[in-house]
C-alpha angles and dihedrals in degrees: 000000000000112000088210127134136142130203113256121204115239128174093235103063118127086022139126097249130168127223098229085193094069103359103238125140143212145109119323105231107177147340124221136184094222139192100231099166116125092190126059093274107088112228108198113209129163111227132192126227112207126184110216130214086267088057095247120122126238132191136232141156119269100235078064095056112098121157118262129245 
């Protein structure tokens, strides 16, 4: 598997988002276009890293991230 990835800009960083896949809320951190193939095929997905009110980061997937209310 490819350890690449690369930082993608998103309006929402350093914001207050929500994960509308599981609700939970937190920061968004950071957003990166990620290779997350286990196989020799590379699969590109872009991924969002959310710190939660605990301080640990999550992941989701970006199309999940809306802003919180």
């Amino acid at each position: 598997m490819s350890e690449q990835y690369e930082y993608v800009p998103h309006r929402l960083l350093r914001r207050r988002v929500r994960d509308i896949a599981s609700g939970a809320e937190g920061e968004l951190m950071a957003v990166i276009n990620e290779n997350v193939s286990n196989t020799g095929i590379e699969h590109w997905m872009e991924e969002a890293y959310i710190r939660g009110a605990s301080g640990r980061e999550f992941t989701t997937a970006v199309d999940n991230v809306e802003a919180a209310r």
